[in-house]
N, C-alpha and C positions, 0 to 999 in steps of 0.2 A: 393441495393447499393453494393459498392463492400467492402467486408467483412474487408480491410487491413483498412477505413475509420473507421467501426465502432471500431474495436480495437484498433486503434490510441485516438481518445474519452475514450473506458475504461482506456487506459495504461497513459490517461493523469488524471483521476481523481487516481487511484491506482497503479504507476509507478513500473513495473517488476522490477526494483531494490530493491523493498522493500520489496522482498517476503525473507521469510525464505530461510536460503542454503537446508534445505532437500526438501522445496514443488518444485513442479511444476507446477506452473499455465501459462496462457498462452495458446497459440492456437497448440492443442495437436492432432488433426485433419483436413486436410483440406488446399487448398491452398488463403493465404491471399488473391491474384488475381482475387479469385471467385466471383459471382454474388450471391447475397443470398437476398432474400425476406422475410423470417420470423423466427424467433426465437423463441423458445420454453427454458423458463428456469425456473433450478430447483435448489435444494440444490445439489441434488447427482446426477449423471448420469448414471442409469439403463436402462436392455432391455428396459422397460415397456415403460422407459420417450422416449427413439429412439422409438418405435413402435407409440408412442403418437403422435410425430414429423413427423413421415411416413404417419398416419391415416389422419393426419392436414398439411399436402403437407408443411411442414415446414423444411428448410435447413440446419439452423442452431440450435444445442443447447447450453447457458450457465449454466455453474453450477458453483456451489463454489468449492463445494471440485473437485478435480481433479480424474479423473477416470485413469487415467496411472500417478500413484503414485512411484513405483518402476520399475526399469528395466523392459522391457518385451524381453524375451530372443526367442521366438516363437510365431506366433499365428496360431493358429491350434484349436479355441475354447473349452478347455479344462477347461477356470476359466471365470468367469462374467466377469473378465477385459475384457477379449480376446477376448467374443462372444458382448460384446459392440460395440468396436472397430472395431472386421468385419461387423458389421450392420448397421454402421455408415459406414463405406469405402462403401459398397455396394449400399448404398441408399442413396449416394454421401451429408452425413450430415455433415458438422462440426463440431467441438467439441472446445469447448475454456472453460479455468478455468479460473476464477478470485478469488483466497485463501488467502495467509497471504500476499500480498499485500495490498487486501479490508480489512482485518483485522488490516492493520498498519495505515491508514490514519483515520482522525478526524472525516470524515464526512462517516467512511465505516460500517460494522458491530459494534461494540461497540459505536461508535456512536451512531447508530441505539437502541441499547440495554440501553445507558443510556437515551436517549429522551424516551421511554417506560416506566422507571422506573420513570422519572419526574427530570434526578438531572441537577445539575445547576452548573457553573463555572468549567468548566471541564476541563480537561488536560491528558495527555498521562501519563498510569504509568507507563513504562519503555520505556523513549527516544532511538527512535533507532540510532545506534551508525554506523558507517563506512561509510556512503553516503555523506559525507561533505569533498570538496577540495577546498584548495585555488590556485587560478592563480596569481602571479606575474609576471609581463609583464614591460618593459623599454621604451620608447615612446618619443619622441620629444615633447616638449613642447606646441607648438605649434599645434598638432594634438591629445592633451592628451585627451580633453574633445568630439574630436567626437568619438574615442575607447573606452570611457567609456560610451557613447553611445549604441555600435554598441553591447557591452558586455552586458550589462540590456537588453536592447532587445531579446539576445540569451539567456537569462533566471538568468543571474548572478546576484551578488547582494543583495539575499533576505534573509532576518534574522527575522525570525517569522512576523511579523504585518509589517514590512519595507522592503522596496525594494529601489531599485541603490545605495544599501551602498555598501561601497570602501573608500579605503585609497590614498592618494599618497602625495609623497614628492619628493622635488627637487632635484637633485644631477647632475652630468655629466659623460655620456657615449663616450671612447675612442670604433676605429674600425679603420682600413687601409685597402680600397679597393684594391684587386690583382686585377690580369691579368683577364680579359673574365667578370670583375663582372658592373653591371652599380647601381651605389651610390646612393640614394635618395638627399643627400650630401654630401661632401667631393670631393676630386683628388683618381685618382688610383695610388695607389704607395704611397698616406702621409696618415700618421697616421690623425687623425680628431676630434677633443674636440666638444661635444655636448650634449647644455644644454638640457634635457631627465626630465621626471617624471619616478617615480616606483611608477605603479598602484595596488594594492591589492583589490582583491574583492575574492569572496565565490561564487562556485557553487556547486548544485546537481551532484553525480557522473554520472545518468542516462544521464543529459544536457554536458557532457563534449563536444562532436565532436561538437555539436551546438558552445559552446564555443569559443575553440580553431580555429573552423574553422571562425566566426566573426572576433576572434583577427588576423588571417591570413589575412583577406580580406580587412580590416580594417586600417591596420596598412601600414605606407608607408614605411616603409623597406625591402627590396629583403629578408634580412636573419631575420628572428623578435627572440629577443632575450625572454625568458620567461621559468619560474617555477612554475610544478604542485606542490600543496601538497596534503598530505590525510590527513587531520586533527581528532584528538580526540574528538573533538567536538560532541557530540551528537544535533540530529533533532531534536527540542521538538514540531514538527507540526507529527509526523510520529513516529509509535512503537508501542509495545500492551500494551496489555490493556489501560483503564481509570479510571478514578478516579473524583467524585463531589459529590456533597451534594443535599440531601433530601431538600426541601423548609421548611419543618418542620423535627422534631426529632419524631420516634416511637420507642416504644419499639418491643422486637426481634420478637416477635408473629405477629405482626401487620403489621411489615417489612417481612415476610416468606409472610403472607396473600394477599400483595400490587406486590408481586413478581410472586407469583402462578397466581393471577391475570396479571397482567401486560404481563407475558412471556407466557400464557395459556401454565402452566405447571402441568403434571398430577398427580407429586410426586415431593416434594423437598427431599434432602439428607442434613442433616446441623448438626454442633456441637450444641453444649448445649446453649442453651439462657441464656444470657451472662445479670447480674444487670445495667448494663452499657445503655443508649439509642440509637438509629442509627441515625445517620445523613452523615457520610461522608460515601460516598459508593464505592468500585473500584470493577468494572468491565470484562471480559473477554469473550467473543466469543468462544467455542469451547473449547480445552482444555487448561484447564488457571493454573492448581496446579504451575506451574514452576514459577508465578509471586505472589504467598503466599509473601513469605519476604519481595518483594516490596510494595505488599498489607500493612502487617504489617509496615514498616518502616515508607510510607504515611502517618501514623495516620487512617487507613480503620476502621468503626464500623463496617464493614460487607464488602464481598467479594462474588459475584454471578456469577459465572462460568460454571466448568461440568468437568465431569471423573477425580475428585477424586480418589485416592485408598485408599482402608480402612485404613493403617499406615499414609499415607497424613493428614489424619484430625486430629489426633496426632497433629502434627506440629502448629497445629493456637494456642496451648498453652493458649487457654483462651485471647488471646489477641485481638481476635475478631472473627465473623461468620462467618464461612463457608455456604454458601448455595448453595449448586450442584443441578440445574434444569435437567441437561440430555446433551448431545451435542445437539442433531437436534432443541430439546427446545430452546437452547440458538442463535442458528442460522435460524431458521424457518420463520421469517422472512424478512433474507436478500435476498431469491429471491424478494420481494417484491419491496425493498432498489436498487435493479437493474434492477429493468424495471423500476424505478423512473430517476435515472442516463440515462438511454439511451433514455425515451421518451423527458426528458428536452429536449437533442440536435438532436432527431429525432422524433417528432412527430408524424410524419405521418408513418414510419416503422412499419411492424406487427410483435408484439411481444404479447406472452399471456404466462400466470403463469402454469406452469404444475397440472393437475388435480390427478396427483397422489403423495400419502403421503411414504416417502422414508427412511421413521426411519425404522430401522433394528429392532428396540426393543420395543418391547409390556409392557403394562403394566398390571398385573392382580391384577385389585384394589376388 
């Protein structure tokens, strides 16, 4: 199929707007227009996983983390990025990241990690913030209810569990058509009193042109009158980490035991086992230390992440556990979480799990 489809599918369950400003995920190889047959995905994207891809007449590969992370100023295979990337251009492969996008949404990585771990009533621990706009729009009255229509369809409206919420109220819009303009109504040359709604509704930043261009096509005015905002609002469908509760309470030993298990992790890292029992758990994919306070503030018994640093563990203050599984540990199974997502709306597509294990780091137990 042609590639720009299936990435419209992932960009719709993990919307590029929600990735962090440092990543880059996204299609970092290859032209969306292309014809591509099979996929190959991994955590990471190394020679080994391209060669894999080569061996298995496979076109494209998915990974999470993003293999051109920072600038690339040359390529002249000098660093693994570089000899990736020419191996990939050469043996006409793809390359597409899906990172802290799939780590912002409910149903993406952490997700994933808290279904493993068993908990229940979940919720984002820290809401992400700047993706929320409002449109205010002026409308003839009588045309109010098919623009507000035309607007929920283009994806407006939606406020966690609800959708075609919107405000509006009555008032009256003045305008005087000039010279060369043709009216919806009114004369050219008089001023014009008209009874108008002001509609308010809420869209996603990613959905604006959808938006906008609805309320354009929609609306039977030549000039349509209307205000974006960017509101303070935070998403509480989209952000990292998460946070829920154990069906039952353990103590800290039995919690470390149910997580090594759960995450098939070959060494945990964790402060001191706390008198306290676990039951509310928050979560994080990949490197999590920056969401400790939030953790803490939650009410967390416990907090299951990766790449602590040694003064980091300092900081939980006895007010709850740290337990640092590893990064690949904690992500390991979101290729899995993504051939889930694309076989749903593509069934019949060949995609298969990379046969090789892409942790940089050994353990000598």
């Amino acid at each position: 199929m042609r590639l720009a489809l299936l990435i419209k599918h992932l960009e719709s369950v993990a919307p590029l707007s929600y990735q962090e400003d440092y990543d880059n995920s996204g299609l970092l190889v290859g032209d969306p227009e292309q014809e591509v047959y099979g996929a190959l995905v991994a955590l990471d994207c190394t020679e080994a996983v391209i060669d894999e891809a080569v061996a298995q007449g496979l076109d494209l590969v998915i990974t999470h983390h993003p293999i051109v992370f920072k600038g690339l100023k040359r390529l002249n295979g000098k660093s693994y990025v570089e000899r990736v990337v020419i191996k990939a251009i050469r043996n006409n492969i793809a390359l597409y990241a899906i990172h802290t996008n799939l780590d912002a949404v409910v149903t993406g990585v952490n997700g994933a990690i808290a279904d493993r771990l068993g908990l229940r009533n979940l919720r984002i621990l820290r809401p992400k913030a700047g993706v929320l706009k409002k449109l205010v729009a002026f409308c003839p009255a009588a045309q109010a209810e098919q623009l507000r229509s035309a607007l929920f369809n283009a994806g407006a409206g939606h406020i966690g569990k609800y959708s075609e919420c919107s405000f509006s109220a009555e008032g009256s819009g003045t305008f005087k058509a000039e010279a060369g303009a043709d009216p919806y109504v009114g004369r050219i040359g008089e001023r014009h009193l008209e009874r108008e709604e002001r509609i308010e509704t809420v869209f996603q930043a990613h959905d604006e042109r959808k938006v906008i261009l609805a309320l354009l096509e929609n609306h039977p005015y030549e000039e349509v009158a209307y205000d974006v905002y960017r509101l303070d609002n935070t998403l509480e469908t989209a952000g990292s980490g998460m946070i829920g509760w154990l069906e039952k309470e353990m103590d800290g030993r039995a919690f470390l035991g149910l997580v090594k298990d759960a995450m098939d992790a070959a060494v945990i890292r964790h402060t001191k086992l706390l008198p306290a029992r676990i039951r509310k758990v928050a979560v994080c994919g990949g490197s999590g230390s920056f969401l400790l306070k939030d953790a803490i503030a939650a009410g967390a018994d416990a907090f299951v992440t990766a790449d602590f640093k040694y003064h980091e563990f300092f900081d939980a203050e006895e007010k709850l556990m740290i337990a640092d599984i590893g990064h690949f540990e904690s992500e390991q199974f979101t290729s899995n979480l993504l051939i889930d997502i694309i076989q749903e709306k593509f069934p019949n597509f060949a995609i298969r799990l990379t046969e090789h294990n892409t942790n940089p780091i050994n353990y000598f137990i």
